[in-house]
Each structure stands twice: as structure tokens, then as C-alpha cells.
C-alpha positions as CSV (number, residue, x, y, z in Angstrom):
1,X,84.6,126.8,118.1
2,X,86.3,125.2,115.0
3,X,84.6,122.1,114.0
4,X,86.2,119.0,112.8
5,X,87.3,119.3,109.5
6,X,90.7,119.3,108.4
7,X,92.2,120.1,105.0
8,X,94.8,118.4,102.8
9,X,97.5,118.8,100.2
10,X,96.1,118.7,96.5
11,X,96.1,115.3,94.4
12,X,99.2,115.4,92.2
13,X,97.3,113.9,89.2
14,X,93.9,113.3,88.0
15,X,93.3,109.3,89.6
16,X,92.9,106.8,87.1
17,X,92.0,103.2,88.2
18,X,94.9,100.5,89.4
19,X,93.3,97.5,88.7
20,X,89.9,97.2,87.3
21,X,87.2,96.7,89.8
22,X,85.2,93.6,87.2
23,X,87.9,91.6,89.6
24,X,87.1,92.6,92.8
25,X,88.3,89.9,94.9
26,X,90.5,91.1,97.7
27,X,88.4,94.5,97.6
28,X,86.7,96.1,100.8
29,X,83.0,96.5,101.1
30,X,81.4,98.4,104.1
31,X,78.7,97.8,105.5
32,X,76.3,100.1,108.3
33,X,77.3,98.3,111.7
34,X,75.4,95.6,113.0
35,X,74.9,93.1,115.2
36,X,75.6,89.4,114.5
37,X,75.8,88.2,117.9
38,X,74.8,88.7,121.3
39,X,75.0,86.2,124.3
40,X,73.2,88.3,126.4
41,X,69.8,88.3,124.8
42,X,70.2,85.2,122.2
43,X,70.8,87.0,119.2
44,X,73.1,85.2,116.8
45,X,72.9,81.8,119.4
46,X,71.4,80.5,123.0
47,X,71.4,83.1,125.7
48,X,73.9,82.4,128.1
49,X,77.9,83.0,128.4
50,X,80.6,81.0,126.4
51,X,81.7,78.3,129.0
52,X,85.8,77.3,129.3
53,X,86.7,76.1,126.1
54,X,83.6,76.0,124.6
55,X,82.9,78.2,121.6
56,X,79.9,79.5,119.6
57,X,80.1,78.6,115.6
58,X,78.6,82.3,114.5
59,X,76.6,82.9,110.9
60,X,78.1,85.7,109.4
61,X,77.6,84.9,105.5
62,X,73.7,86.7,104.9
63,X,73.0,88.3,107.9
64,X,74.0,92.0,108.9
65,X,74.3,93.1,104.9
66,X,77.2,90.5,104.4
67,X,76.2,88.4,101.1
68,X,75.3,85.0,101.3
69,X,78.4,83.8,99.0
70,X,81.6,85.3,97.6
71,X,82.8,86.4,101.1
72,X,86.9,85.8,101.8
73,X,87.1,87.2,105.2
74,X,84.9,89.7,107.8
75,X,85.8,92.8,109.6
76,X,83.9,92.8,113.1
77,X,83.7,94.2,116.6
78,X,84.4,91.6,119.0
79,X,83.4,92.9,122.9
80,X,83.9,91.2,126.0
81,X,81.5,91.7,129.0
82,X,81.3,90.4,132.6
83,X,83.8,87.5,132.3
84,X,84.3,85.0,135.2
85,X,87.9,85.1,134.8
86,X,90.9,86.1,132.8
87,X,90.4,84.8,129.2
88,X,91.3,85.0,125.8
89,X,89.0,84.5,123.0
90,X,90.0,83.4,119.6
91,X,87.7,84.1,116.4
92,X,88.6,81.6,113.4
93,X,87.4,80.2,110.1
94,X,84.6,77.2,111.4
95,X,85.8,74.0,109.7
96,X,89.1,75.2,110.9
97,X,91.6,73.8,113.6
98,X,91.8,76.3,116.3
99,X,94.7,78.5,116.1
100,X,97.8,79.4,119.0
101,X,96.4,83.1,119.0
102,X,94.1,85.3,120.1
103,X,91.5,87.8,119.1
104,X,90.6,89.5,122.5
105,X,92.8,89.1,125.9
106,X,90.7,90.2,129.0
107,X,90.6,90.2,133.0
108,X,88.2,89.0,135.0
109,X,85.8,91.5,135.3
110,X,86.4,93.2,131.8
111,X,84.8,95.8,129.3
112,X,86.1,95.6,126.1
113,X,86.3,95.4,122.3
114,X,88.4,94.8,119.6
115,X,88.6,94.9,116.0
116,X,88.7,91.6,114.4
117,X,89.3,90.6,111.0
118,X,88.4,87.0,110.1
119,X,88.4,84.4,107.2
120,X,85.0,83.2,106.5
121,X,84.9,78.9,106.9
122,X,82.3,76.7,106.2
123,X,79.1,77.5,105.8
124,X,80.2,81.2,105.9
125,X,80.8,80.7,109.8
126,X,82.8,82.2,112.3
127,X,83.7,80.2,115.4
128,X,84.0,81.9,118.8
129,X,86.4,79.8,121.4
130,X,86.8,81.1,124.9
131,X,89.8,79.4,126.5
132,X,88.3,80.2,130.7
133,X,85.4,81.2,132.9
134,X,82.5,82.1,130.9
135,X,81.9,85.4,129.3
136,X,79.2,87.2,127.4
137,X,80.3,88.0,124.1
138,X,78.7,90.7,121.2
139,X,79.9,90.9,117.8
140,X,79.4,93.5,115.4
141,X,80.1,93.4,111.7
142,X,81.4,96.5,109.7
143,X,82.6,95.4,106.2
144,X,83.7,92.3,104.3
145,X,86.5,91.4,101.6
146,X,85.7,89.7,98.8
147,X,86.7,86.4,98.7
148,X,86.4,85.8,94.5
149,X,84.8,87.4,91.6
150,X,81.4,87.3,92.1
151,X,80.8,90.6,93.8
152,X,81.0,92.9,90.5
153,X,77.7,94.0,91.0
154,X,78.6,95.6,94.4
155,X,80.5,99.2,95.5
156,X,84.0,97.8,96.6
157,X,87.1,99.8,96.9
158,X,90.9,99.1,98.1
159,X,92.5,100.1,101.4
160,X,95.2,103.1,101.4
161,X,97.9,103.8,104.1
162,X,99.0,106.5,105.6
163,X,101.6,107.0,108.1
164,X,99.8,107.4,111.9
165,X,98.4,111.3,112.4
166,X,96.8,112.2,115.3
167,X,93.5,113.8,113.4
168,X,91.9,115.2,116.8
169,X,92.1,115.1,120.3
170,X,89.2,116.6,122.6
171,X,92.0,117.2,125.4
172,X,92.8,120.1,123.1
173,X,89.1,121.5,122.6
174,X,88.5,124.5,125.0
175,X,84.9,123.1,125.1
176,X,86.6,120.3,127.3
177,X,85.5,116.9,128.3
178,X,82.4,115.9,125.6
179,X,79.7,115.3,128.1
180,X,77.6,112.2,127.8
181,X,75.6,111.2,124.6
182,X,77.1,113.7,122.6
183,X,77.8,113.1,119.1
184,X,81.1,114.3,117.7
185,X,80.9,115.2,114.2
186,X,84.2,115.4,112.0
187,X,85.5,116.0,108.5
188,X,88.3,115.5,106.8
189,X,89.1,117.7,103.5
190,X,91.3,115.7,101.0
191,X,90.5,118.2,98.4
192,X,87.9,118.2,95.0
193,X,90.2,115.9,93.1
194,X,90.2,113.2,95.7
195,X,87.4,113.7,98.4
196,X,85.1,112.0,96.3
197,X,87.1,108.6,96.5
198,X,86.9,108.6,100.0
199,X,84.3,105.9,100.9
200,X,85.3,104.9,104.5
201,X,87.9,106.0,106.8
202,X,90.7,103.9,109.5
203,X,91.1,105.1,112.4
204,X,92.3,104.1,115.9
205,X,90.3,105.7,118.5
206,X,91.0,106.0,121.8
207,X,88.4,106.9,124.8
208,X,90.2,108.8,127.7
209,X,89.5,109.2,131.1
210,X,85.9,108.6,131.1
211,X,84.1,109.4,133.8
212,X,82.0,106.0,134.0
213,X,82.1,103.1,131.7
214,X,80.2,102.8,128.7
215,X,80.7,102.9,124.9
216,X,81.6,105.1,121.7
217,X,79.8,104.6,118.3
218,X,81.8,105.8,115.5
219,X,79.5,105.7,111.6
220,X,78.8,107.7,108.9
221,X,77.0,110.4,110.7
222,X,74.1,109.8,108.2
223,X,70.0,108.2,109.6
224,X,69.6,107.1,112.8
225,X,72.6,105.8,115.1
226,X,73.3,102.1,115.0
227,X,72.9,99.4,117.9
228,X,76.5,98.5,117.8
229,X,79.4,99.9,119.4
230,X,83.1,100.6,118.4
231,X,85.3,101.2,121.5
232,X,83.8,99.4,124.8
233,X,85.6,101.2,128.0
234,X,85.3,101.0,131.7
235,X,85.7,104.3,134.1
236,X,88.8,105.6,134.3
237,X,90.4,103.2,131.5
238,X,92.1,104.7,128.4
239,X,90.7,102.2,125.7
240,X,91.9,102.1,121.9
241,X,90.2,100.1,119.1
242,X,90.9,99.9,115.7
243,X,88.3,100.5,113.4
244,X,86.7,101.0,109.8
245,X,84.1,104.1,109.0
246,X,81.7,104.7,106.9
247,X,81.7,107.9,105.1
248,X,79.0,110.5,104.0
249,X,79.8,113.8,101.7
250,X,79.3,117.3,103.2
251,X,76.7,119.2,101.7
252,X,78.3,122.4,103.2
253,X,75.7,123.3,106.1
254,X,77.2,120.6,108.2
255,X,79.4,121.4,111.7
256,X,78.1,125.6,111.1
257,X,79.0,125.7,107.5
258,X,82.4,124.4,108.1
259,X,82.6,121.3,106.3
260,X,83.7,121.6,102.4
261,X,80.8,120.4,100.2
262,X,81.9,116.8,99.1
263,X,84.4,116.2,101.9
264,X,83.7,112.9,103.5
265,X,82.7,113.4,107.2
266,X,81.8,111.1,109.6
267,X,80.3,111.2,113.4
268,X,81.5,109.3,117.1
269,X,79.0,109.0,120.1
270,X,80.3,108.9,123.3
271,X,77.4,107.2,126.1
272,X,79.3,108.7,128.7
273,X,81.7,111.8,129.2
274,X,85.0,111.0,128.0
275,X,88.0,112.7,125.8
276,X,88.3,111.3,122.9
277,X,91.6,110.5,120.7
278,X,91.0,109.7,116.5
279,X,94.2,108.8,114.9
280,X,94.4,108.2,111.1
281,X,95.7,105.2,109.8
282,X,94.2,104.5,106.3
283,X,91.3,105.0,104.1
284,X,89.7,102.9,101.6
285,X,89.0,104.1,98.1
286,X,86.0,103.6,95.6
287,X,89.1,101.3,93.7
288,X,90.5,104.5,91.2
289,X,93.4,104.7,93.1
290,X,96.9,103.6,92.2
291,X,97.6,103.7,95.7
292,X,94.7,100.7,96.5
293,X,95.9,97.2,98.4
294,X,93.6,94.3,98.2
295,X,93.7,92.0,101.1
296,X,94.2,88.0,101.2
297,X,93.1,86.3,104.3
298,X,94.8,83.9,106.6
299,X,94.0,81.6,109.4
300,X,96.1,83.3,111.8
301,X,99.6,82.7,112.5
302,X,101.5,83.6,115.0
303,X,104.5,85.9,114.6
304,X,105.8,86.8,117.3
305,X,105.8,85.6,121.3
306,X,108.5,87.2,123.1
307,X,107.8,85.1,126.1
308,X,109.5,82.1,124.1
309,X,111.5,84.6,121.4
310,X,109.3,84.0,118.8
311,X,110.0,86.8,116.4
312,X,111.9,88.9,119.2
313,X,113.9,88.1,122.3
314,X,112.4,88.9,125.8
315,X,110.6,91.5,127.0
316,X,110.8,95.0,125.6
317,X,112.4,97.4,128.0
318,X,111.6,100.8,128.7
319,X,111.8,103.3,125.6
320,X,112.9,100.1,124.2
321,X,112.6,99.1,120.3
322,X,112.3,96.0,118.5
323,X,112.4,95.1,115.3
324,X,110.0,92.5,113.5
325,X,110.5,90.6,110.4
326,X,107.8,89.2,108.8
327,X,108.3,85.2,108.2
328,X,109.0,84.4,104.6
329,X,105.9,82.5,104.2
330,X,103.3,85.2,104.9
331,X,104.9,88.0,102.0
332,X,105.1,88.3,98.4
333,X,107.2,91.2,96.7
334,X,103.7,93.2,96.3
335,X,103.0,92.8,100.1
336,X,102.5,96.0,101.9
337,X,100.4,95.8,104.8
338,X,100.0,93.4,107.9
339,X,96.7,93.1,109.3
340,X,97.5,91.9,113.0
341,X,96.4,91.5,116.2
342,X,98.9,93.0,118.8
343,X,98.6,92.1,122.5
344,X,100.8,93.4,125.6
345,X,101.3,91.3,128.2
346,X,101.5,92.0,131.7
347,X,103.4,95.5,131.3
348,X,105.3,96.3,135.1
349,X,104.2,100.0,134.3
350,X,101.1,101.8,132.9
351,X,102.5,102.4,129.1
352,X,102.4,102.7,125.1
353,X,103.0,100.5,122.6
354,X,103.2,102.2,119.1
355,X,104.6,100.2,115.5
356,X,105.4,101.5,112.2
357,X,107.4,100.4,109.2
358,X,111.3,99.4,109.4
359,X,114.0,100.8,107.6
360,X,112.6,103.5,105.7
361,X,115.0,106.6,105.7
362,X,113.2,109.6,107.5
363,X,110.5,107.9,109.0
364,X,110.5,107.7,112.8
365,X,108.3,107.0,115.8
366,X,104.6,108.6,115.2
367,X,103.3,110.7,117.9
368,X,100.7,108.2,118.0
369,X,99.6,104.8,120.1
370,X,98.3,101.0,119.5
371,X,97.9,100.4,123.1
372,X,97.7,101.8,126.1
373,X,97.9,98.9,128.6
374,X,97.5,99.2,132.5
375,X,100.4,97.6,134.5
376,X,99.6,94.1,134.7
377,X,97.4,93.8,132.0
378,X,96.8,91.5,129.0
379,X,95.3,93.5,126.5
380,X,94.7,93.1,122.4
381,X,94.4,95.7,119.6
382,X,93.9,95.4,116.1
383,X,97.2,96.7,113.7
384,X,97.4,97.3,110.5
385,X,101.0,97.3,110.5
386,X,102.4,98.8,107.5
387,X,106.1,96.8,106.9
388,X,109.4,98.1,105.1
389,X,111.3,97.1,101.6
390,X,112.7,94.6,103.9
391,X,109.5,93.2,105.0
392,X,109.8,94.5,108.7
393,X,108.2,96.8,111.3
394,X,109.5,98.4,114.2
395,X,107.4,98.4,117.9
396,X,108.2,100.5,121.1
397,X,107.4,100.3,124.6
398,X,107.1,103.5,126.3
399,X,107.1,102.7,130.1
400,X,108.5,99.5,132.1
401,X,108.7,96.4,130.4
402,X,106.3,93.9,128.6
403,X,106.0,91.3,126.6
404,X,104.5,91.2,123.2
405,X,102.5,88.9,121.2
406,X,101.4,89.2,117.4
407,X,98.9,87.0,115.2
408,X,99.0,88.2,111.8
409,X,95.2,87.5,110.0
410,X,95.6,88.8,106.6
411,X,97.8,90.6,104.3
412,X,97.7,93.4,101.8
413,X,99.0,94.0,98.7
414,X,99.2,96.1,95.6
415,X,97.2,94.2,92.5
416,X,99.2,93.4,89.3
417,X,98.4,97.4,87.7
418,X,99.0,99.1,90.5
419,X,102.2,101.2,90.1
420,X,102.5,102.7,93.5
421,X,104.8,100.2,95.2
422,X,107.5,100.8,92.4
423,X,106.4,104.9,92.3
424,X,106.7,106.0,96.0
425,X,104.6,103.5,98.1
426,X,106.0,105.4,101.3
427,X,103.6,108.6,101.2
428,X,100.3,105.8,101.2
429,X,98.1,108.2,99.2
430,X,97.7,110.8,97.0
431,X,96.6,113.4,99.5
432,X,97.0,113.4,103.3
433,X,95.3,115.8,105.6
434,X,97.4,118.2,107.4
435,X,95.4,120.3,110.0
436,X,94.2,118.9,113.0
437,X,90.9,121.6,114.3
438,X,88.6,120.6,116.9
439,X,85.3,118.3,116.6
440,X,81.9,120.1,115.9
441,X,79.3,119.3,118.8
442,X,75.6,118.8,119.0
């Protein structure tokens, strides 16, 4: 079979930096994934579920390979498991009044993750409030922005978007369903000019149909798999999840010989059979783009609540398509990027919500998803909604009708020497991969 790779048109120019990295704050570090907190077996606090409306003030700052000081905000994996009751948890900056939004919407009952990103408060602490029932809750870390200047010493880079592509999809794969614990190994080839860059990719990934529930585990393919997870699913349940991935360079003898030498590559484990979907939605660069956004972190703020026409009016009907404008006070004329979190709420049908930038000539609906809620259900997912010259983004509801909330938790933006906004800010990269083969196996 083909394995994962997947090829891309050449860089236009030789890269040259945007903004010097000796001022990194705003600028994306990764880190291997791991595990900051687990109620289940005291790590990170007591054993023992998060009560109704108690939370857990969670030490993020020095622990996991986040540094001790210089942190703005986190990027983490926030699952839910065996809740009491339908819930919502909400992750914000310690020190901090608690927000009106959410960071992870569940049912009683639930299995589930989603990608968080918070701002670091006092004491470089994240607190952890869940509003009913009690729940067990893990948290995984994956990468950190840089909150000032004090970082120089460190391997940061800037986040690049792309329009959503569907990268692979194992429904497609004659080898079928990947069995369980399988490892998935994939590569994408940006070409000699630009694959070095490449430091970590974004993807939303999607587990489908699996055939009990369990987890996926998506890193840099290189050592031993980490104890974390990035997409938590239940049998049956198609489950998306934003999330950041490491990258490590092909030597050429990976997937058979079919990954170019230098192209960044990365692996998913799936702990039980399921298909799974990997959709591109950015990549972050080793800062020698012109095409790199820094981020800025907020507390969150709430956007939009069609349930009392915050931001849009009623529900969203069927094929239906709203159109978001961001509030004046969240944007600056070098804002590009919205990093949200997007919850459905209590769809009549089974459907798919999908978002992409307003009121850019040529630039429709991808063939891609955010969510795929159930009917009924209350479900989050991270976005990193890219927005239009007039600071808006479209969202669509495939099936039924459902309401739609939206928290935004940071922005990005292009830093003072970066020419791209003004130069063609709509392609979101110098290179973009344009074949979509099957995953290697093993």
C-alpha cells in the first residue's frame, strides 16, 4: 500500500525571518505530551472526582517541560471520564473570576477530550471548575506560548494557517478499519526549501466508528509512546479534537522507503479499532516564515450564544449558514486567527458543524468538519477559526437544527515585520500539501 506521505507545491522564495525570534513572546513551543493531572490516581491533586462547583487550581508553570516563568498561556488536553451528570467544565487563569464559558461540555456518562488553550494566572496555575455531578478529569499538556521575552534561549516558532484539507482518511485505505494498537505513521512533503521549518503540525482528528471505546495518541513518532492521549472516544461515537503535533524528519527508510528524507512525519495510535480522519489546519514554523502569527491570550469571552442571540440569531437550520463577526474589542488590524472553543448544543439530528473565514472571494465551505455532534448532544471542540478582512467567519450546520456557542481564548496575529497580511495572507503558507495517499501501518 501507499504510506502516508503526501507532497506539496514548491516554496516561491528562499524564507527569510518575519520578525526576529530575540523577541519571542507570543511564539509557540512544543513540548512531548504529558500528564499534568489525573483525578483518578492523584496526580497533579487528591484522588477523587471534581464535586458540583468545586474546582481543582492545577500547577502547570514547571511541571510537564513547561518553564517555571515566562509562560503567557498553555495548550492542553482536557478529558472527561465517568461523570455523574451532564456538566461543563471551564479551565481559566487562577487568580481569575470565573468566566460565562466553557472548555468541555459532556453527558452523564461521557468519554471525551478537548483541546484547551489557557492563560497561565497566579502562580502559573490553571483552575479546573466543574459546574455539576462530579467527574474525573486528566489533563495533558502539549506546548506553551510565551508570555514575554525571557524565552530566547528556547526553540519557539509561529503558527501558520491553512485553509481545512482532509490529509487522510482510513475509510479510503483498502487495508480497512486499523485494528487495535496500531500505530499510523504519516508524512507530509512540503518540499526541501520548506520541510525543514516544519516543527509541529495542526490537525483535527476525528476517530470513526470505533468498535469499542478507548483513545488515539497522536506525537512525533519518535522514542517510546507517551502516557497521554489526544482524541478520547466511546464505541460507536465519531469524536473530533483539535490538536498540536510534534514533528520528526524522515531519514528516508521510514513507512517502506516512502517518506522524503527531511519531510516532517509524525505517528497516531489507535487503542482500539477505529477509522481514522486527519484534517490539516495549520503548522507552526521554526519563526523564518513571513507567514508566522504570534498569539496573545485572553480570559475567555464569550462571542457568541444563539440561545439569547449573542453574536447570531436562533438556532442554525439545516444546511443553514451564519455569519460571525468578531466584537471590536477582541481584534487589531494585524489579527488573523481566532483561537475558540465551539460547542453545539442539543442538535435535533445527528450533524456537522464546519467554520471558515467570511467574505473572501473564492473561498467556500471545506470538505471538512469541527464537530460531529449526536442529536441531543452538548459537545465542545477546539477552533482555530481563521476570520476575514472584515473580521468575520462563517459556520454551517449540516443536519437539523442547533444552537451554537463560542468562547474565544486567544488571538493571533502577524508581528510588526511580517509582510504576509498585506502580500496574500489568504493562501496561509508558503507551501501546501496537495495529495492525500493512505497511512503506513505497523
Amino acid at each position: 500500500m501507499v504510506p502516508g506521505t503526501a507532497s506539496a507545491a514548491p516554496v516561491s522564495a528562499p524564507l527569510q525571518k518575519a520578525a526576529a525570534l530575540d523577541d519571542v513572546t507570543g511564539a509557540y513551543y512544543p513540548v512531548s505530551p504529558a500528564r499534568l493531572l489525573d483525578t483518578r490516581n492523584g496526580t497533579g491533586a487528591p484522588v477523587g472526582k471534581i464535586g458540583a462547583g468545586k474546582k481543582v487550581d492545577l500547577q502547570v508553570a514547571g511541571r510537564g517541560g513547561v518553564p517555571a516563568s515566562g509562560v503567557g498561556a498553555v495548550v492542553l488536553n482536557v478529558t472527561v471520564t465517568g461523570p455523574s451528570a451532564a456538566s461543563f467544565l471551564t479551565a481559566y487563569p487562577t487568580g481569575e473570576s470565573r468566566p460565562t464559558a466553557s472548555s468541555v461540555n459532556f453527558a452523564k456518562g461521557w468519554l471525551g477530550s478537548n483541546n484547551v488553550t489557557v492563560k497561565l494566572g497566579s502562580g502559573g496555575k490553571v483552575s479546573v471548575y466543574n459546574n455539576s455531578g462530579s467527574t474525573d478529569v486528566i489533563v495533558d499538556v502539549v506546548g506553551f506560548y510565551a508570555g514575554d521575552n525571557s524565552l530566547t534561549n528556547r526553540a519557539g516558532g509561529q503558527y501558520e494557517w491553512y485553509l481545512p484539507e482532509r490529509m487522510w482518511d482510513s475509510r479510503e485505505d483498502p487495508e480497512g478499519k486499523p485494528p487495535a494498537g496500531q500505530v499510523l505513521e504519516y508524512s507530509l512533503n512540503f518540499g526541501d526549501d520548506y520541510n525543514p521549518h516544519v516543527k509541529s503540525f495542526v490537525f483535527n482528528v476525528t476517530a470513526v466508528s470505533p468498535a469499542k471505546s478507548g483513545f488515539l495518541t497522536a506525537w512525533s513518532g519518535k522514542g517510546t509512546r507517551p502516557a497521554a492521549s489526544t482524541v478520547n472516544y466511546l464505541a460507536g461515537k465519531n469524536v473530533p479534537n483539535l490538536t498540536f503535533v510534534q514533528t520528526t524528519p524522515c531519514t528516508g527508510t521510514e513507512l517502506n522507503g516512502w517518506c522524503t528524507v527531511g519531510a516532517p512525519k509524525f505517528s497516531i495510535y489507535t487503542s482500539q479499532a477505529a477509522h481514522v480522519l486527519v484534517d490539516l489546519v495549520g503548522v507552526v514554523d521554526d519563526g523564518e516564515s513571513p507567514y508566522g502569527m504570534r498569539f496573545s491570550p485572553l480570559s475567555p469571552t464569550r462571542i457568541v450564544d444563539s440561545r439569547s442571540n449573542l453574536g447570531i440569531s436562533g438556532a442554525i437550520p439545516a444546511n443553514g449558514t451564519r455569519k460571525v463577526t468578531t466584537p471590536d474589542a477582541l481584534v487589531t488590524p494585524d489579527t488573523e486567527v481566532l483561537a475558540m472553543n465551539v460547542t453545539a448544543v442539543t442538535p435535533t439530528n445527528n450533524t456537522v458543524i464546519t467554520t471558515w473565514p467570511a467574505d473572501f472571494d473564492g473561498v467556500g465551505k471545506p470538505a471538512t468538519s469541527n464537530l460531529n455532534p449526536y442529536a441531543g448532544q452538548v459537545v465542545s471542540n477546539g477552533v482555530l477559526g481563521v476570520i476575514g478582512p472584515n473580521y468575520a467567519f462563517n459556520v454551517n450546520n449540516l443536519s437539523g437544527t442547533t444552537h451554537l456557542v463560542a468562547d474565544v481564548v486567544g488571538t493571533f496575529y502577524y508581528p510588526p515585520a511580517s509582510t504576509a497580511k498585506s502580500a496574500t495572507s489568504l493562501k496561509g503558507g508558503k507551501a501546501k500539501p496537495s495529495a492525500v495517499p493512505a497511512a503506513n501501518r505497523s
